[in-house]
C-alpha positions as CSV (number, residue, x, y, z in Angstrom):
1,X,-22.5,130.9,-105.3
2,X,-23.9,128.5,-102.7
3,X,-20.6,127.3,-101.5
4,X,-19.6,130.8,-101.1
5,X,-22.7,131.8,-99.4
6,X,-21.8,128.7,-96.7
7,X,-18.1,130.0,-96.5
8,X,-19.0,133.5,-95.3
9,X,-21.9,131.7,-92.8
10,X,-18.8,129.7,-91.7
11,X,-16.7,132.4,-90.9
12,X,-19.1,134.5,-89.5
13,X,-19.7,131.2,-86.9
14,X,-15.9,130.9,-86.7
15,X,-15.7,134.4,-85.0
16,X,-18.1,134.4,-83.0
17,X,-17.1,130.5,-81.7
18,X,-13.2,132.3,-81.2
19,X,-13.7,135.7,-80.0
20,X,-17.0,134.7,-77.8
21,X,-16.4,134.7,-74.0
22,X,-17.4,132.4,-71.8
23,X,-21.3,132.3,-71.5
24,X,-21.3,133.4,-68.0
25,X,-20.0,137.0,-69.1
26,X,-21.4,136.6,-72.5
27,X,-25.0,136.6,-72.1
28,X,-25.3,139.8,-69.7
29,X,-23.4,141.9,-72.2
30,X,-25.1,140.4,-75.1
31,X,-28.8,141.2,-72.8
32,X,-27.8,144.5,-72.3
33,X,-26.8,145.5,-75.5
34,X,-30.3,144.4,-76.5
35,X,-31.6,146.3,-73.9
36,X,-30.0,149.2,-75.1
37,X,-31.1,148.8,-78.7
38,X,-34.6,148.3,-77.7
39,X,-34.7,150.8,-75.3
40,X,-33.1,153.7,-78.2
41,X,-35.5,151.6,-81.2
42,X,-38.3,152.7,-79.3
43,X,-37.3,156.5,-78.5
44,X,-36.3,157.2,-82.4
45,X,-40.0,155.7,-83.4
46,X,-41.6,157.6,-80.6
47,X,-39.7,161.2,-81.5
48,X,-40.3,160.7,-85.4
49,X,-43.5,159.3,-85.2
50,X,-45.5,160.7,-82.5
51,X,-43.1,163.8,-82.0
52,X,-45.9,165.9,-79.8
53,X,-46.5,162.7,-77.2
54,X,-44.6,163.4,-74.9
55,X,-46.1,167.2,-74.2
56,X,-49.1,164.9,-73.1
57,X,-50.6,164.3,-69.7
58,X,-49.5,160.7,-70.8
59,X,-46.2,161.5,-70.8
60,X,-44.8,159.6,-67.7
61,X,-46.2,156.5,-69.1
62,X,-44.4,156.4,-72.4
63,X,-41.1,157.3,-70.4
64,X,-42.1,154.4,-68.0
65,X,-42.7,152.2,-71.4
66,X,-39.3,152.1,-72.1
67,X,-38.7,149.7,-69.0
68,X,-40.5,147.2,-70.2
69,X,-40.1,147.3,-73.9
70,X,-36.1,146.9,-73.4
71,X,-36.2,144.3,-71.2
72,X,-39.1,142.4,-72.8
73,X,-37.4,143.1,-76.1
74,X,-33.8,142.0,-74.8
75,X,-35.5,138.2,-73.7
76,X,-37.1,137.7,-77.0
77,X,-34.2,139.2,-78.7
78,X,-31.4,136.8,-76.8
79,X,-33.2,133.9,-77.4
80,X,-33.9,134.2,-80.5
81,X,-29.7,135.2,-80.9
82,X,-29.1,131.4,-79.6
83,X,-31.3,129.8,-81.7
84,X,-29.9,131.7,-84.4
85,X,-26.5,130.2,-83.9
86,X,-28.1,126.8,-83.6
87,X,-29.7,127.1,-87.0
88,X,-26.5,128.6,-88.6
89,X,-24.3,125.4,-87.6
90,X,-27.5,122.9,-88.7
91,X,-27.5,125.1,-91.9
92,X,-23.7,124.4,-92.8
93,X,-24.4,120.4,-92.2
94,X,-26.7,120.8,-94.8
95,X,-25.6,118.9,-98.4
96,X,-28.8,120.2,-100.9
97,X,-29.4,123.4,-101.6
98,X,-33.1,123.5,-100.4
99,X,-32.0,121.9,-96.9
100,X,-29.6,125.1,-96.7
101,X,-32.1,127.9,-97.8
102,X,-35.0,125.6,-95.6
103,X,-33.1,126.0,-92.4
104,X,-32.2,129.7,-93.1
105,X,-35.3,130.3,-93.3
106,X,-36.2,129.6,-90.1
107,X,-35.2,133.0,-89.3
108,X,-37.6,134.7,-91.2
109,X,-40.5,132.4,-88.7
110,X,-38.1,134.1,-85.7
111,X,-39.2,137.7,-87.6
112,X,-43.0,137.0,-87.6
113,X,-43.1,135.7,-84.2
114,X,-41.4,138.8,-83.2
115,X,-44.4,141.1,-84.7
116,X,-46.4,139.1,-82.2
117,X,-44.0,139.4,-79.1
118,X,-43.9,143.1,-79.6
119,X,-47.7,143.3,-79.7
120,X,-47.4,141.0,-76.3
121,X,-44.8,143.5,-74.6
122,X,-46.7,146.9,-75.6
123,X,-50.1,145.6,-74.4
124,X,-48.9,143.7,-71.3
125,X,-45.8,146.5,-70.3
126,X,-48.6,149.2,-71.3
127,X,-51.0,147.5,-69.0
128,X,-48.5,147.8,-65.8
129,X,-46.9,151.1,-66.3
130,X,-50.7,152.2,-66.7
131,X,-50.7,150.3,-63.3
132,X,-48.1,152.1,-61.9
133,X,-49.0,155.2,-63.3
134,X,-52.5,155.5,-61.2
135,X,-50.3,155.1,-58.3
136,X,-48.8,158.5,-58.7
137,X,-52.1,160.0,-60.0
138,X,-55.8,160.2,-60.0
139,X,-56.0,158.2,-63.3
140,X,-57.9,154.3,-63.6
141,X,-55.7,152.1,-64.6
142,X,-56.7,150.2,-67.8
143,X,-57.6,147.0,-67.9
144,X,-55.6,143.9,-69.6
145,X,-58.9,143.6,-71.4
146,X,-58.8,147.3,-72.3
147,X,-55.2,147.3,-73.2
148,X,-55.5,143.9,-75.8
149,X,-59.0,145.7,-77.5
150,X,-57.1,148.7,-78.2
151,X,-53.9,146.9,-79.3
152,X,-56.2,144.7,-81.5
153,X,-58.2,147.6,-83.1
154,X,-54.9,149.5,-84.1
155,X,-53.5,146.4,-86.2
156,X,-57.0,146.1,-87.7
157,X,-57.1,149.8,-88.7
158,X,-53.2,149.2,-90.1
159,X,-54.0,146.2,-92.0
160,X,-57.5,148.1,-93.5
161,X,-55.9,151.2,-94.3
162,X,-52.0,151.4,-94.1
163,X,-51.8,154.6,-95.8
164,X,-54.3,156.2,-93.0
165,X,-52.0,154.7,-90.4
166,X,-48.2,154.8,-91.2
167,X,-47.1,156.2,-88.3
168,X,-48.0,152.5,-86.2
169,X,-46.7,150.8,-89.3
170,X,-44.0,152.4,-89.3
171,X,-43.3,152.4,-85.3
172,X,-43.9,148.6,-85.5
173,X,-41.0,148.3,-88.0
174,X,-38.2,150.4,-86.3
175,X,-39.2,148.2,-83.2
176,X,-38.8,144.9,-85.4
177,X,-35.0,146.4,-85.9
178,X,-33.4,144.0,-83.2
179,X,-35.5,140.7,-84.2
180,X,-34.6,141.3,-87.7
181,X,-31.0,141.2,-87.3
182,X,-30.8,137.6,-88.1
183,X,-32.9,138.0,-91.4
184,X,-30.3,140.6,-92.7
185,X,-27.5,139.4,-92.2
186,X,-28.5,136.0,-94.4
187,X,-29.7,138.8,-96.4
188,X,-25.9,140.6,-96.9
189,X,-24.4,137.3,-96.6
190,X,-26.6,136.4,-99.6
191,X,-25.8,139.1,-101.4
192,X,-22.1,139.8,-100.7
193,X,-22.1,135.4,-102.1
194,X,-23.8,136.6,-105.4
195,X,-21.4,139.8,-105.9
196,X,-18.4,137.4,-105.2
197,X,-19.4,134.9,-107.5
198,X,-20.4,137.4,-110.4
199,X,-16.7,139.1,-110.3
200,X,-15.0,135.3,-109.9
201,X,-17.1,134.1,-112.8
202,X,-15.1,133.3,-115.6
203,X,-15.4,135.3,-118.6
204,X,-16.0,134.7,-122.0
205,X,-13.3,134.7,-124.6
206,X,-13.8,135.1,-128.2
């Protein structure tokens, strides 16, 4: 099962390696795309999980949000791509089983640290479209201070009483969609290896 778990990583690497152009025209596709995944992650939490926000005085500044989640998101999200690929070909040099799984697992670090970018962008990005926002209004802009005490106290309440907020549990994870991309495909890889080896297994004869 392992050895067919390292073939498919190998010829998932192989295609990207041969169809991949140069980096020079690469990377600003592969950062807009993540932009646009961000960007769209963000509008399908916000519509199905605070559907009445934007009939809010606060409107403009989660319209305004969306600039810096996407492009925030789209940094994280293409560095993390790279590193990826770096621990897909250290992976494949592996000879023990636990050195394979070890380095593979480094993904799932790449996922937690995400949770914590994606606090960073929402209280930072909120803090400068508020900004921008008091610009076109009469509103006070809050404060970073402000912004990272209310971030903090909404993660507190989530971990305290999930049930009582799903909808910022839920919000977080279809924003952890693009970070988690590595993480599932392993995941498919992993399980498209074990259905592989369960049909190629011979069969007992009697």
């Amino acid at each position: 099962m392992l050895q067919i778990w390292k073939t498919s990583l190998a010829e998932l690497l192989y295609f990207y390696e041969e169809r991949r152009p140069p980096l020079r025209r690469f990377f600003p596709w592969l950062f807009l795309f993540f932009i646009v995944l961000n960007a769209a992650c963000y509008w399908l939490a916000m519509y199905t999980a605070y559907p009445t926000y934007m009939e809010t005085p606060e409107a403009r500044q989660y319209l305004l949000l969306q600039f810096p989640v996407g492009f925030l998101g789209a940094l994280f999200d293409s560095i993390s791509f790279f590193i990826t690929i770096w621990i897909i070909r250290r992976a494949l040099e592996c000879k023990s089983t636990v050195e394979y799984i070890g380095h593979l697992s480094l993904d799932a670090v790449i996922a937690v640290i995400a949770t914590f970018w994606v606090l960073f962008v929402f209280t930072w990005g909120g803090q400068i479209v508020s900004s921008i926002d008091a610009l076109f209004s009469d509103s006070v802009p809050e404060t970073i201070l402000e912004r990272t005490n209310k971030t903090t106290i909404r993660v507190q309440q989530a971990i305290e009483n999930p049930a009582g907020n799903w909808r910022n549990i839920y919000f977080g994870l279809i924003m952890g969609v693009s970070a988690s991309l590595p993480t599932v495909t392993h995941f498919l890889l992993f399980c498209r290896a074990c259905l592989r080896g369960w049909i190629q297994k011979p069969k007992a004869t009697f």
